[in-house]
ROBAMI-709859 format. One record per residue (C-alpha): z, y, x; residue number from 1; residue in three letters. Coordinates in steps of 0.05 Angstrom, whole numbers. Last residue first. Example, Ala and Ser with C-alpha at 12.3 -4.5 7.8 and 13.67 -1.06 7.14 Angstrom:
<site up="143" north="-21" east="273" nr="2" rest="SER"/>
<site up="156" north="-90" east="246" nr="1" rest="ALA"/>
% end
This chain:
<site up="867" north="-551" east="-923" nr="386" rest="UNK"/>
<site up="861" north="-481" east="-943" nr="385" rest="UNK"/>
<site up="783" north="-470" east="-956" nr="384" rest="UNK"/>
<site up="758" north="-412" east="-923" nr="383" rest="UNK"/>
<site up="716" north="-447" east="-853" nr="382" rest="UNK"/>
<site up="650" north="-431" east="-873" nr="381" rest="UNK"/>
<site up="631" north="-502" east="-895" nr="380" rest="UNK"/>
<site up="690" north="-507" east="-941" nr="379" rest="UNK"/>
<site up="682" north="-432" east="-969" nr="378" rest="UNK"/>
<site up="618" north="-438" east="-993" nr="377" rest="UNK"/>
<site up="625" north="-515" east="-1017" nr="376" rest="UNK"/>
<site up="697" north="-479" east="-1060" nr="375" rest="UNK"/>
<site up="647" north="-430" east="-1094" nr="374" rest="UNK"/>
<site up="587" north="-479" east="-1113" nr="373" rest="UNK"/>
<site up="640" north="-521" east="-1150" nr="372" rest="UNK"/>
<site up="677" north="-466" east="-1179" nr="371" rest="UNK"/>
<site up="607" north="-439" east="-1211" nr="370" rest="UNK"/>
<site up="600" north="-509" east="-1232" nr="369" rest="UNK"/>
<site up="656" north="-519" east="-1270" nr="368" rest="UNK"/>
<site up="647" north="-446" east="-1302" nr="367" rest="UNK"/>
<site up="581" north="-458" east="-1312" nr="366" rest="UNK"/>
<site up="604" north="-524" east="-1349" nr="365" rest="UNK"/>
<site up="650" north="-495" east="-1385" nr="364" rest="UNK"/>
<site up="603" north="-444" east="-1417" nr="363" rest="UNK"/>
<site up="557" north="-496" east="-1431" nr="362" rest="UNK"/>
<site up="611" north="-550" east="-1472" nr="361" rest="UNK"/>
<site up="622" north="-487" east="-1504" nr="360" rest="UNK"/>
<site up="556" north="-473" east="-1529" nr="359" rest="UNK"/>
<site up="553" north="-555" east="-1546" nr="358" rest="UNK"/>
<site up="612" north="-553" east="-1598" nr="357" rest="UNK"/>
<site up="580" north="-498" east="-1633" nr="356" rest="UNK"/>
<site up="512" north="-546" east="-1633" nr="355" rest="UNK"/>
<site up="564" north="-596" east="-1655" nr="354" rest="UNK"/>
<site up="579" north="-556" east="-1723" nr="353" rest="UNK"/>
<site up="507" north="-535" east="-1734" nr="352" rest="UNK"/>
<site up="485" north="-606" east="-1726" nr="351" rest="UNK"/>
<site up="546" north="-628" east="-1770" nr="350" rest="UNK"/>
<site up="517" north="-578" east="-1827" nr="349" rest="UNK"/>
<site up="452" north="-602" east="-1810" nr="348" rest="UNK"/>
<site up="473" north="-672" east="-1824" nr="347" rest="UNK"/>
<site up="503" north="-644" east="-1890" nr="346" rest="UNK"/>
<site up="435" north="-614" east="-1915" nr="345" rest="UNK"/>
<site up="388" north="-682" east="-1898" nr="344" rest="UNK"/>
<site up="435" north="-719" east="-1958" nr="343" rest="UNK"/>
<site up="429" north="-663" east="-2003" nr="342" rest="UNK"/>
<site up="352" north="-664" east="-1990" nr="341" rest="UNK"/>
<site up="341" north="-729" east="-2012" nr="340" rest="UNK"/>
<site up="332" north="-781" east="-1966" nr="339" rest="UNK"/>
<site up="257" north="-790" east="-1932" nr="338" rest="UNK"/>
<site up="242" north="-856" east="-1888" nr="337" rest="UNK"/>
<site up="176" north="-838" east="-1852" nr="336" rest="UNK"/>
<site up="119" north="-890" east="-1846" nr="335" rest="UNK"/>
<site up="77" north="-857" east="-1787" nr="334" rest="UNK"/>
<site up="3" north="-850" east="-1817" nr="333" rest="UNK"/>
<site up="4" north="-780" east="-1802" nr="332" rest="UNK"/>
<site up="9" north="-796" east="-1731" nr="331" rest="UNK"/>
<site up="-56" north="-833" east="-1723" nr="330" rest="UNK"/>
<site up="-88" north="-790" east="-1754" nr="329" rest="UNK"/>
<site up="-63" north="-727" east="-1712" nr="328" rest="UNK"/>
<site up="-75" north="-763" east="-1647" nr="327" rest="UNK"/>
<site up="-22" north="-759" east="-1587" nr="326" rest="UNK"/>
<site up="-50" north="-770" east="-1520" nr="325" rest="UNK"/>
<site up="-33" north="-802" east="-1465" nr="324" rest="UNK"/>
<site up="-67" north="-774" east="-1395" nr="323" rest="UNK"/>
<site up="-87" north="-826" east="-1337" nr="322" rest="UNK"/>
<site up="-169" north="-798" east="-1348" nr="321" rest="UNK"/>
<site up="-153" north="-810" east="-1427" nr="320" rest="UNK"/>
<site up="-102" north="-857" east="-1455" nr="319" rest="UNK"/>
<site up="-84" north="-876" east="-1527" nr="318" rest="UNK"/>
<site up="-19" north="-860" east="-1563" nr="317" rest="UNK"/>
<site up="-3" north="-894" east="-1641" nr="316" rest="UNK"/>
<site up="43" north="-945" east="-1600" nr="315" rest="UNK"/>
<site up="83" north="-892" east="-1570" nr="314" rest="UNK"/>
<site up="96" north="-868" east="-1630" nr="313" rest="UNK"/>
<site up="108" north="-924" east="-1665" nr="312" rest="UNK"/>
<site up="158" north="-949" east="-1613" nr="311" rest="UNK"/>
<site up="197" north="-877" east="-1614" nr="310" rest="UNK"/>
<site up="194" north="-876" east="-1687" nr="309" rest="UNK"/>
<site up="233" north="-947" east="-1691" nr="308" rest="UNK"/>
<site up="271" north="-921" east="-1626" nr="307" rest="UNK"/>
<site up="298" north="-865" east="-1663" nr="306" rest="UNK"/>
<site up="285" north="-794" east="-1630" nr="305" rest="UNK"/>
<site up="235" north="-774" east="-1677" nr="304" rest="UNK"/>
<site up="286" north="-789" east="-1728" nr="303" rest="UNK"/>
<site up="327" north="-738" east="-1704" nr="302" rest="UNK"/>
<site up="282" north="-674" east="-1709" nr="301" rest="UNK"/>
<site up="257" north="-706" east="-1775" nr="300" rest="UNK"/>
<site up="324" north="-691" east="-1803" nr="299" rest="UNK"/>
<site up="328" north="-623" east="-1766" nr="298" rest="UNK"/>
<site up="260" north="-604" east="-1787" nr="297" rest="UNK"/>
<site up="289" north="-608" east="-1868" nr="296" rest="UNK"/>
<site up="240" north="-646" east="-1911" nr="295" rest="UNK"/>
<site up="218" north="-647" east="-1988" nr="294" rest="UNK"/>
<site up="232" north="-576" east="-2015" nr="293" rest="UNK"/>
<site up="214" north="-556" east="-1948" nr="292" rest="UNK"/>
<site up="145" north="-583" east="-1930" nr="291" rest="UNK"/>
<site up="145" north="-583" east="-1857" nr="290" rest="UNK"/>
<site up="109" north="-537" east="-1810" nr="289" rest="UNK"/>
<site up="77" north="-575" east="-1757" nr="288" rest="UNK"/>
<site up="56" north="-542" east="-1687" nr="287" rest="UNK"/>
<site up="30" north="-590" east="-1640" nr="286" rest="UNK"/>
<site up="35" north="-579" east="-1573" nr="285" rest="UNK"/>
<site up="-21" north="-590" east="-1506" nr="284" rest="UNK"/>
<site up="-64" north="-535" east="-1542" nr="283" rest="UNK"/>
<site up="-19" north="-480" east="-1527" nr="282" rest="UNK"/>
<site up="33" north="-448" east="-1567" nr="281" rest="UNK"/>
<site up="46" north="-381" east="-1585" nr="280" rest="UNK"/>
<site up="102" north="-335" east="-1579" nr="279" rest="UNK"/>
<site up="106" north="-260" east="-1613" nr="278" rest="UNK"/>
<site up="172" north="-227" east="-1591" nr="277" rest="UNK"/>
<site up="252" north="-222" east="-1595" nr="276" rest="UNK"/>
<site up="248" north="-307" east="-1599" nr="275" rest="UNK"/>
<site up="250" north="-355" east="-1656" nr="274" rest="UNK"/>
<site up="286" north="-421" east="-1669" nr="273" rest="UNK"/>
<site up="230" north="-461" east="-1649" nr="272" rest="UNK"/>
<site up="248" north="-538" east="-1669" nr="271" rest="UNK"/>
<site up="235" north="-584" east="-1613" nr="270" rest="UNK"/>
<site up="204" north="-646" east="-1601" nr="269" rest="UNK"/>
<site up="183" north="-701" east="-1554" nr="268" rest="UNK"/>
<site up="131" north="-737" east="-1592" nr="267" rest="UNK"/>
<site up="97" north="-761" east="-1522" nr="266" rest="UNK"/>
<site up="144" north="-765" east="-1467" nr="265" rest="UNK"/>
<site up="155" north="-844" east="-1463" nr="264" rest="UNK"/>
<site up="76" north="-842" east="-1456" nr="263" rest="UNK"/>
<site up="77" north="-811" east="-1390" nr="262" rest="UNK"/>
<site up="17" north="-770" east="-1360" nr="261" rest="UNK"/>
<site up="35" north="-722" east="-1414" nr="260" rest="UNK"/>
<site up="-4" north="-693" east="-1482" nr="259" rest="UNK"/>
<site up="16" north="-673" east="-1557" nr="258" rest="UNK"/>
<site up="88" north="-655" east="-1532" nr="257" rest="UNK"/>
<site up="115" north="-640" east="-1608" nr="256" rest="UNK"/>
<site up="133" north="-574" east="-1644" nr="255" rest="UNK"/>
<site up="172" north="-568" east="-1710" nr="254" rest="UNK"/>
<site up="164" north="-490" east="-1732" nr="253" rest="UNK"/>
<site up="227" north="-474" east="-1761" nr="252" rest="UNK"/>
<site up="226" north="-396" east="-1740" nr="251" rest="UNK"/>
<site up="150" north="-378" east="-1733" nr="250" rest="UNK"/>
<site up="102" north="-389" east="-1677" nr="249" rest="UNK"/>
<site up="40" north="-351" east="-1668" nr="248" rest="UNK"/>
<site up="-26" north="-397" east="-1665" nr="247" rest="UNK"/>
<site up="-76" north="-363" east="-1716" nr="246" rest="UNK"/>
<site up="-37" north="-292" east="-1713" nr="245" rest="UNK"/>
<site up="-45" north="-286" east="-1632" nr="244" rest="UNK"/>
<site up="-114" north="-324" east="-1638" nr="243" rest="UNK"/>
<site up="-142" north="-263" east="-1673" nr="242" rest="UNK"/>
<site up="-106" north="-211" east="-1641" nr="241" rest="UNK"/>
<site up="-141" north="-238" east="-1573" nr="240" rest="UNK"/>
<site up="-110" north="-257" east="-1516" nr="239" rest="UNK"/>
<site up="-84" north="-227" east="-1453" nr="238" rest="UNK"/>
<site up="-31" north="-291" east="-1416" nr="237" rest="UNK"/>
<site up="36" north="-286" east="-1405" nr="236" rest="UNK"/>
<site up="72" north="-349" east="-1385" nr="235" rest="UNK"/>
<site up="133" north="-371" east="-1401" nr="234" rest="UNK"/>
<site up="187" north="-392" east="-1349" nr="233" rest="UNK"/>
<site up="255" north="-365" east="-1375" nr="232" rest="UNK"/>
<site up="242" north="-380" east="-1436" nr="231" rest="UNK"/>
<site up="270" north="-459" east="-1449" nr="230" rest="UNK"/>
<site up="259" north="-490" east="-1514" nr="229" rest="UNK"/>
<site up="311" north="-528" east="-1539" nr="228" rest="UNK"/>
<site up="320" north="-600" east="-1567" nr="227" rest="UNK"/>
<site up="310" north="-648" east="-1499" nr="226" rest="UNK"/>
<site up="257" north="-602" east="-1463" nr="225" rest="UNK"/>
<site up="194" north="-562" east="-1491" nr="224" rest="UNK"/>
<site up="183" north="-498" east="-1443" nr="223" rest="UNK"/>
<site up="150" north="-550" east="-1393" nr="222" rest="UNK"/>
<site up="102" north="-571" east="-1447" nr="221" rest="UNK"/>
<site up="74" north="-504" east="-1456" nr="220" rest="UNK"/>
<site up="93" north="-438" east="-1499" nr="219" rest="UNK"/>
<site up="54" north="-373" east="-1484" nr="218" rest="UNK"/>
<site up="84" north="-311" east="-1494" nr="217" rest="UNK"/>
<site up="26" north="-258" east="-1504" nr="216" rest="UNK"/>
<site up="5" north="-205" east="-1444" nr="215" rest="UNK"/>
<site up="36" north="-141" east="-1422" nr="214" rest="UNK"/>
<site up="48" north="-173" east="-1350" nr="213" rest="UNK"/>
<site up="-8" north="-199" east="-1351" nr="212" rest="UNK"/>
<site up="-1" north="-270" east="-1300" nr="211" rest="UNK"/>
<site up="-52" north="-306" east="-1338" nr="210" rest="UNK"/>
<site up="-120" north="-280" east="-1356" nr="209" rest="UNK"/>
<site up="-156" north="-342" east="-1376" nr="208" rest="UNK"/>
<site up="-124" north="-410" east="-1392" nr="207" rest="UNK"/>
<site up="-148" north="-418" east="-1466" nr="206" rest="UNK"/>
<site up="-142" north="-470" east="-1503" nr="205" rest="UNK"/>
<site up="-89" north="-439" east="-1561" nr="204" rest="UNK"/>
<site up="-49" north="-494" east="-1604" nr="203" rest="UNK"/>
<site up="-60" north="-549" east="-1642" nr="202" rest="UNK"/>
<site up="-44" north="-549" east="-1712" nr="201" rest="UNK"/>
<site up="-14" north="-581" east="-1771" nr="200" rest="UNK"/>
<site up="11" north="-551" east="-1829" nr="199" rest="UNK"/>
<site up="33" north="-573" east="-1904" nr="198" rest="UNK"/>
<site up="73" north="-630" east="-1877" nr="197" rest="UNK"/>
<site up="112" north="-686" east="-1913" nr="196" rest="UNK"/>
<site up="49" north="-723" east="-1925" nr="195" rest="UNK"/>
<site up="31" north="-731" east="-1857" nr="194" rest="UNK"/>
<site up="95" north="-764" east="-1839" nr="193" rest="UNK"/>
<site up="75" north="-815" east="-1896" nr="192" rest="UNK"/>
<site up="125" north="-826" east="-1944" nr="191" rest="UNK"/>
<site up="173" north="-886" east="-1951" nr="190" rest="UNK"/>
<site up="231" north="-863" east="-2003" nr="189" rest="UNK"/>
<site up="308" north="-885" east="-1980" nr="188" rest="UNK"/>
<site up="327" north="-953" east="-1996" nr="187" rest="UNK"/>
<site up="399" north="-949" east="-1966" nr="186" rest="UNK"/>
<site up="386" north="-1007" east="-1919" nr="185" rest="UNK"/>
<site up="321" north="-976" east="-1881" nr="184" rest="UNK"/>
<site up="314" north="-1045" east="-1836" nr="183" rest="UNK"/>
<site up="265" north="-1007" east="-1792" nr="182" rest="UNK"/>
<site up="300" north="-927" east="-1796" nr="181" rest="UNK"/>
<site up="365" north="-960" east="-1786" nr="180" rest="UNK"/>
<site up="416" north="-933" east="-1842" nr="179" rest="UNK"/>
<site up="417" north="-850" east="-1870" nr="178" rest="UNK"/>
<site up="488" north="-826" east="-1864" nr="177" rest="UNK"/>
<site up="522" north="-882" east="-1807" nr="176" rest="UNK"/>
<site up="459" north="-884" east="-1769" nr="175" rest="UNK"/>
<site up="457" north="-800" east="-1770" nr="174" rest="UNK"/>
<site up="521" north="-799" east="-1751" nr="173" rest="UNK"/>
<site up="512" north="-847" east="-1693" nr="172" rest="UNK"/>
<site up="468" north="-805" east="-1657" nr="171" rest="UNK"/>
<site up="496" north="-742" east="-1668" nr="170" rest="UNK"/>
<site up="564" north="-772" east="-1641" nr="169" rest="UNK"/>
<site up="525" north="-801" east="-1584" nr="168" rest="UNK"/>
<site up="501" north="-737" east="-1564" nr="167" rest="UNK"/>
<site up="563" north="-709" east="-1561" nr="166" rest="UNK"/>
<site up="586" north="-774" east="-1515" nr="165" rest="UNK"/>
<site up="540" north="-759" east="-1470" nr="164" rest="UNK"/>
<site up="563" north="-674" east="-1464" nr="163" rest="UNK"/>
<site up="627" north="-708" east="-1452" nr="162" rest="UNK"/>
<site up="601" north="-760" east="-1397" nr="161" rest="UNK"/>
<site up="570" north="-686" east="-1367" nr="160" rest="UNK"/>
<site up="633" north="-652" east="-1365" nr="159" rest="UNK"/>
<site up="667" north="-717" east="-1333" nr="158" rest="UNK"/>
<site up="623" north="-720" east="-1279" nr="157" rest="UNK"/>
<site up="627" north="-637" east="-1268" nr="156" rest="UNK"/>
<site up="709" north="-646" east="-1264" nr="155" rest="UNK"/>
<site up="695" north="-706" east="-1213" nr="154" rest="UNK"/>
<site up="657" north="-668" east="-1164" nr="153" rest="UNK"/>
<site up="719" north="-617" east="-1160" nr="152" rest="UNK"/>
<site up="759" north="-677" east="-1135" nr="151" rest="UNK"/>
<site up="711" north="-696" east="-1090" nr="150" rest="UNK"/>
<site up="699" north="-621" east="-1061" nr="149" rest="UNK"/>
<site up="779" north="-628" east="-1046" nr="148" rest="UNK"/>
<site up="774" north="-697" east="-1013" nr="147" rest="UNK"/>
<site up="715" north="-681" east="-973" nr="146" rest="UNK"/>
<site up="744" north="-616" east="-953" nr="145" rest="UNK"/>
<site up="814" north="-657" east="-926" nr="144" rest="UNK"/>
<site up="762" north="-708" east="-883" nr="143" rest="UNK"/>
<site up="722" north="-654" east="-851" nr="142" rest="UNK"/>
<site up="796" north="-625" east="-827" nr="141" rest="UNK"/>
<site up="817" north="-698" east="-803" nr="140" rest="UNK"/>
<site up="741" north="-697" east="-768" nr="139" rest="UNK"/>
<site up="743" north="-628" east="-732" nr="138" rest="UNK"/>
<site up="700" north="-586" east="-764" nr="137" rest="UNK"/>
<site up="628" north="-599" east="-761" nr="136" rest="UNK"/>
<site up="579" north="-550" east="-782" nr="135" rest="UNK"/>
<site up="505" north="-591" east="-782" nr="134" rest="UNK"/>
<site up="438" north="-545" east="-773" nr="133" rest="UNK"/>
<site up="381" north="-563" east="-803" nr="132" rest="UNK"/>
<site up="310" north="-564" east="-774" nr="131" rest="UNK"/>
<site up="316" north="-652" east="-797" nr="130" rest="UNK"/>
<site up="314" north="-622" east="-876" nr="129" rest="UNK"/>
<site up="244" north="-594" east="-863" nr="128" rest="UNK"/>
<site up="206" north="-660" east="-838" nr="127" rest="UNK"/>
<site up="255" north="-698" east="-904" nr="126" rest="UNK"/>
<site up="216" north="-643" east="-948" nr="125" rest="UNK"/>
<site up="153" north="-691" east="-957" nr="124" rest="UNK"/>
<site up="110" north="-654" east="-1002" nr="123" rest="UNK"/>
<site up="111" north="-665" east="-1088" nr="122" rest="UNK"/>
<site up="122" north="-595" east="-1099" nr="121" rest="UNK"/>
<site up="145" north="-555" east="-1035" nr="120" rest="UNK"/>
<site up="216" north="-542" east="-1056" nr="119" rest="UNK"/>
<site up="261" north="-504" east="-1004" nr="118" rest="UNK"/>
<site up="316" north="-533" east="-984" nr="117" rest="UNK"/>
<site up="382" north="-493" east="-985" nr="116" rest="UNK"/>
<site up="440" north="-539" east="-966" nr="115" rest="UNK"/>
<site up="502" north="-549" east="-1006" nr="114" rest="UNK"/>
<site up="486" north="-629" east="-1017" nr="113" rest="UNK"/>
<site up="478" north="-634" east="-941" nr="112" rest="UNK"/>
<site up="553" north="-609" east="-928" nr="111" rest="UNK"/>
<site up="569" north="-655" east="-992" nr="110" rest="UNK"/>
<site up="534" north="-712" east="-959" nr="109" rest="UNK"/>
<site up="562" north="-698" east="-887" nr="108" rest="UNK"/>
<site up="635" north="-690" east="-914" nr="107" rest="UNK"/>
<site up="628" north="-760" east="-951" nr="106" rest="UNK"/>
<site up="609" north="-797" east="-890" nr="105" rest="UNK"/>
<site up="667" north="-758" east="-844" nr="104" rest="UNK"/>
<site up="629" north="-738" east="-789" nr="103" rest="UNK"/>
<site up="638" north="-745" east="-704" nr="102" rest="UNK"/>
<site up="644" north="-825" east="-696" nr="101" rest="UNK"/>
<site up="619" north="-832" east="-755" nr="100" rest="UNK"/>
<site up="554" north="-818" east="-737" nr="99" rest="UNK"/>
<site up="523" north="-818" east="-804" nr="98" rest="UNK"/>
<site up="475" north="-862" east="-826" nr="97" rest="UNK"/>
<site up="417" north="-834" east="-879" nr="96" rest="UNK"/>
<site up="369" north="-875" east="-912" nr="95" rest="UNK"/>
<site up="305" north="-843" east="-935" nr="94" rest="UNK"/>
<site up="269" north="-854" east="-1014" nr="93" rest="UNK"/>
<site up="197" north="-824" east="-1015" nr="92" rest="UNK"/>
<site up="163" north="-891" east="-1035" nr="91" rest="UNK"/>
<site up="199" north="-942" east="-1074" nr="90" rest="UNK"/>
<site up="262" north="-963" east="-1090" nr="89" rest="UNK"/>
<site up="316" north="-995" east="-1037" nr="88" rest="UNK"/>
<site up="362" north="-1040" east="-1058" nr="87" rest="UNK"/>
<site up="439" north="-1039" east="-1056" nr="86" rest="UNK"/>
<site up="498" north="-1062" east="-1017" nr="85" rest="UNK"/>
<site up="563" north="-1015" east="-1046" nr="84" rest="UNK"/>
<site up="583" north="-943" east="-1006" nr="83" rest="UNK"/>
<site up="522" north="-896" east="-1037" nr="82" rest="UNK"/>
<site up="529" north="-817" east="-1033" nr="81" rest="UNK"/>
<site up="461" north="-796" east="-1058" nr="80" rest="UNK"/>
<site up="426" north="-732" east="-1049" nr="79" rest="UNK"/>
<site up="366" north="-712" east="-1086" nr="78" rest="UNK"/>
<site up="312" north="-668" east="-1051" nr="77" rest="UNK"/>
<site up="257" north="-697" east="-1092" nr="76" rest="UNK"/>
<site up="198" north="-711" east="-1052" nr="75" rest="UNK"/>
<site up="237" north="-740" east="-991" nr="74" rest="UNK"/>
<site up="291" north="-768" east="-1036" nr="73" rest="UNK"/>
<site up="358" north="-771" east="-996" nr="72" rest="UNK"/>
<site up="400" north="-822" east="-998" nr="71" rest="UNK"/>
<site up="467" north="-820" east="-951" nr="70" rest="UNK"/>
<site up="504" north="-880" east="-921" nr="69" rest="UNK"/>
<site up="572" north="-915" east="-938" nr="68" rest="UNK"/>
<site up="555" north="-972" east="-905" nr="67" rest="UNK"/>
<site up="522" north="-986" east="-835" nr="66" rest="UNK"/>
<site up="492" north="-1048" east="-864" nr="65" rest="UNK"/>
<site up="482" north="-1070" east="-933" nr="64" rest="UNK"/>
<site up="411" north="-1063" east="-949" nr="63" rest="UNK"/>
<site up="386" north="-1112" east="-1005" nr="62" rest="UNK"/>
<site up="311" north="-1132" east="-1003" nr="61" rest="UNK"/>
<site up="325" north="-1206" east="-985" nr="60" rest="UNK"/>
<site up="387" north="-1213" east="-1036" nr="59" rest="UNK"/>
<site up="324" north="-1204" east="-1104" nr="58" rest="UNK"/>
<site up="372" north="-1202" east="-1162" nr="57" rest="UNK"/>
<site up="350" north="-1139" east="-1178" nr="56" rest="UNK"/>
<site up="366" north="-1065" east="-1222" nr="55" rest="UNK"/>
<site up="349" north="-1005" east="-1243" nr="54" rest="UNK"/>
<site up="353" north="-923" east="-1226" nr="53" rest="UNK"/>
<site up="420" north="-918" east="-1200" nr="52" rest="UNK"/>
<site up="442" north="-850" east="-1187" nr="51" rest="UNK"/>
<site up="393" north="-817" east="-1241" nr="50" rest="UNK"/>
<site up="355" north="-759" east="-1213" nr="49" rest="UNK"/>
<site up="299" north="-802" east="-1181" nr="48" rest="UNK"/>
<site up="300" north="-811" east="-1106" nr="47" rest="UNK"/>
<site up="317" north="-888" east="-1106" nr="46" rest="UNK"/>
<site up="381" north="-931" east="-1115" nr="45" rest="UNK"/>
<site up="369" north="-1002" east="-1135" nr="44" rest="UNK"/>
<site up="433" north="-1033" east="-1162" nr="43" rest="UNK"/>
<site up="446" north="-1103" east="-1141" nr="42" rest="UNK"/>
<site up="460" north="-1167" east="-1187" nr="41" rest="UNK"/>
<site up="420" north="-1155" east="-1247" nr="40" rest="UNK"/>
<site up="405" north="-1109" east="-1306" nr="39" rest="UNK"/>
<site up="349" north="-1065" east="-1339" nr="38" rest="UNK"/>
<site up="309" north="-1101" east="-1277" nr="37" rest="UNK"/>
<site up="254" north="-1062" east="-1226" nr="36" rest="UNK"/>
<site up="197" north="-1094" east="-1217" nr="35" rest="UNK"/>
<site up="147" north="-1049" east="-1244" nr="34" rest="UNK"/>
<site up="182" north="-994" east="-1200" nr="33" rest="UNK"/>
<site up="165" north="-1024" east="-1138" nr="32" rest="UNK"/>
<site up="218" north="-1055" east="-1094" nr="31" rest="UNK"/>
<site up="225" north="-1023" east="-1021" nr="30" rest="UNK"/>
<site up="272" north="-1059" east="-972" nr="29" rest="UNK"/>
<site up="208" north="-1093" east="-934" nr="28" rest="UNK"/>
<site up="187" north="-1023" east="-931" nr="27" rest="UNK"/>
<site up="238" north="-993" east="-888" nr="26" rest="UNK"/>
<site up="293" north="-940" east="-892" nr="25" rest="UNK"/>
<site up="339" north="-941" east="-845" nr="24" rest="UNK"/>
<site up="339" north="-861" east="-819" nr="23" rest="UNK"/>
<site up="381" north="-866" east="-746" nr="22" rest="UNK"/>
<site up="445" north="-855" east="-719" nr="21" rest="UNK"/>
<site up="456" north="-790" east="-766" nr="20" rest="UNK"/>
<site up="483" north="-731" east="-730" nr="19" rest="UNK"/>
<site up="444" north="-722" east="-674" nr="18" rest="UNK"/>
<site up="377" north="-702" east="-711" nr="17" rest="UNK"/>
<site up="418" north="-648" east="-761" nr="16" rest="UNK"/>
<site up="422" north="-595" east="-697" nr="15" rest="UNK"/>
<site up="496" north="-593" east="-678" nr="14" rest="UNK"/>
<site up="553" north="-537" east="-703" nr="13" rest="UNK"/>
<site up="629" north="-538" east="-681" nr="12" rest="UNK"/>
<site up="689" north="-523" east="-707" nr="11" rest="UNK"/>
<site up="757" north="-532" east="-657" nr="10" rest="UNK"/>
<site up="779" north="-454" east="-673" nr="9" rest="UNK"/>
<site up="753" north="-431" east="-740" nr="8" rest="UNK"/>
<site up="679" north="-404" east="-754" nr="7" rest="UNK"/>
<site up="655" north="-334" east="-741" nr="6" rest="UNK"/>
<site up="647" north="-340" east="-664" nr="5" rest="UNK"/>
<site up="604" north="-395" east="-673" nr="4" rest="UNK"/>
<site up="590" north="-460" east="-623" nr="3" rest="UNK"/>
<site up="546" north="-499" east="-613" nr="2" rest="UNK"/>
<site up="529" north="-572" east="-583" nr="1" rest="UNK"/>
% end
C-alpha cells in the first residue's frame, strides 16, 4: 500500500493486481460470434463498442458469480460495468472482480474508464492495464464519486438516444415521402443506378511518397464514416498534376467504400462537401457524379442506406483474398426508385434543417463530455466536493 502527499487524508494508492480477486474469464463461457442470437434469454457482452453485442439461450455458458464485475476488451480497451448474469463473447474479452471489500464496483470501473492506455493496434493491452496504479479513497467517499460520475454518465446516454432518435426522424421521413424502396407504393420511375450517373471512377493507386508534407490530400476508407468525411487524418502523398485533375474531388461528389474485409461496409457513402484544398480519392472509393436534372446525392445518399439497397448491395459483392469488393456492373444494374425532383428538393430541405439540428446536438455533446472528463479529473485527485 501507498500513500501520496498530494491526495486527501485516509486516500490510498495499490498496484491494479490486488484490487480485483481474480480475472474470470474462461473459454467454456466464450460463444462465437456465428452463434450469437438477435434475441434470447441472456445478453452476451464482449469487447466490441456496443454494450451488449447479441444474444443466447444457452444457461451453461452464462457467468453469474461475483456480480457486478468489470469487462474489459483486451484488444479494444472498452470498459463495461455489467451487474445482470450474462455470456461471455469471444476472444479478447477479460472479467474483472473487484475486491469489494476495499472498492466500490462502480468507482473502480469509472477510475479504470479515466485511465490512459495506450493503443497498440490489435495487441493484448490487458499485460499493460495490470502496471496501473489504483487511488482508493476511503470506500463511503468512493461510493459518493460513483454516484456523481453516474449521474454525469447519464447526461452523455441521453445525448446519444437523442442523436438516435435524429436519425430516426430522417429515416422515417423519407418512408413517409417516398414509400418502401421494395414494395415502391407511390409508383415512382425504376431506373438503373447506372443510368442516373454521368461519372464513375475509381480513384488514385498509388501508395508512393506518403508522409510530404506539401503533398495532395488523399481520401481513404477511414476518412468515409456514417455521412461525413473526417480530415483530420488524411494523408499527403507527391503526385502528379495529371492524376491531381483526373481524380480531384468536387462539391457533390457521391463517394462509396468500393473495398472492406466486411461486406456490411460496402456502399457506405458520403457526399464531399468540399474542403480549403485539392482532395483526391484513392482507388478503394468510387467517385460518382450524379445526373442533376434527374437525381439529387442526398436522395440517393438515403436510399443507399435502405435495407432493400443494402441487401442488393451486399448481394452484388464478391470476395477476393478475404476482401469484398464492389463491381461497377454489377452496381449499375441496381433498380433505383427515382421521384421527381420536387419531391427529392423538400427532403433536402429537412436534411438541411436536421443537419442544423445535428451541429448543436455536437456542441452539447462536447460540452457534456468536456464536464464529464472534468469532474473524473477532479474525483480521482481528491477535488470533487462529496
Amino acid at each position: 500500500m501507498m500513500k501520496n502527499n498530494n491526495l486527501p487524508k485516509g486516500w490510498e494508492i495499490e498496484p491494479f493486481d490486488k484490487c480485483i480477486e481474480k480475472e474470470a474469464s474462461s473459454n467454456k463461457l466464450k460463444i462465437p460470434q456465428s452463434k450469437f442470437l438477435d434475441k434470447g434469454k441472456y445478453a452476451i457482452i464482449d469487447q466490441s463498442m456496443e454494450y451488449i453485442a447479441g444474444y443466447t439461450n444457452d444457461s451453461t455458458k452464462i457467468y453469474k458469480d461475483d456480480l457486478p464485475i468489470i469487462i474489459f476488451g483486451d484488444h479494444t480497451r472498452i470498459f463495461k460495468f455489467i451487474d445482470f448474469p450474462f455470456a461471455l463473447g469471444a476472444d479478447g474479452t477479460k472479467i474483472l472482480v473487484p475486491r469489494k471489500d476495499m472498492l466500490n464496483p462502480k468507482y473502480f470501473y469509472f477510475f479504470l474508464k479515466g485511465l490512459r492506455l495506450e493503443n497498440h493496434g490489435y495487441s493484448r493491452h490487458y499485460k499493460f492495464l495490470k502496471e496501473k496504479q489504483i487511488i482508493l479513497p476511503p470506500l463511503p467517499t468512493q461510493k459518493k464519486i460513483a454516484s456523481i460520475l453516474e449521474k454525469a454518465e447519464r447526461l452523455k446516454e441521453w445525448r446519444k438516444e437523442a442523436d438516435r432518435l435524429t436519425d430516426e426522424f430522417l429515416k422515417s421521413t423519407f418512408l413517409e415521402m417516398f414509400g418502401d424502396p421494395v414494395k415502391n407504393p407511390k409508383g415512382w420511375e425504376i431506373v438503373k443506378f447506372g443510368n442516373l450517373w454521368y461519372h464513375y471512377s475509381h480513384g488514385y493507386p498509388g501508395r508512393n511518397n506518403l508522409g510530404n508534407p506539401l503533398g495532395t490530400l488523399i481520401l481513404r476508407i477511414r476518412n468515409v464514416l456514417k455521412d461525413k468525411v473526417v480530415y483530420d487524418k488524411l494523408d499527403r502523398e507527391e503526385i502528379a498534376l495529371k492524376y491531381i485533375q483526373r481524380y480531384a474531388l468536387e462539391i457533390g461528389d457521391l463517394l462509396l467504400v468500393r473495398v472492406n474485409g466486411s461486406p456490411e461496409e460496402i456502399g457506405r457513402s458520403v457526399i464531399f462537401q468540399g474542403f480549403d484544398e485539392v482532395v483526391i480519392h484513392d482507388d478503394n472509393i468510387i467517385r460518382i457524379v450524379l445526373d442533376s436534372s434527374t437525381v439529387l446525392p442526398e436522395y440517393i445518399q438515403e436510399l443507399l442506406k435502405s435495407r432493400y439497397i443494402r441487401s442488393k448491395i451486399a448481394k452484388t459483392c464478391k470476395t477476393t483474398a478475404g476482401q469484398y469488393l464492389l463491381s461497377k456492373m454489377k452496381l449499375h444494374e441496381i433498380d433505383m426508385p427515382c421521384p421527381p425532383l420536387k419531391f427529392q428538393r423538400r427532403f433536402v430541405n429537412i436534411i438541411k434543417n436536421v443537419e442544423t439540428i445535428q451541429q448543436s446536438q455536437i456542441q452539447s455533446q462536447q460540452q457534456i463530455d468536456n464536464l464529464f472528463n472534468s469532474l473524473m479529473q477532479k474525483a480521482f485527485k481528491g477535488e470533487l466536493a462529496c
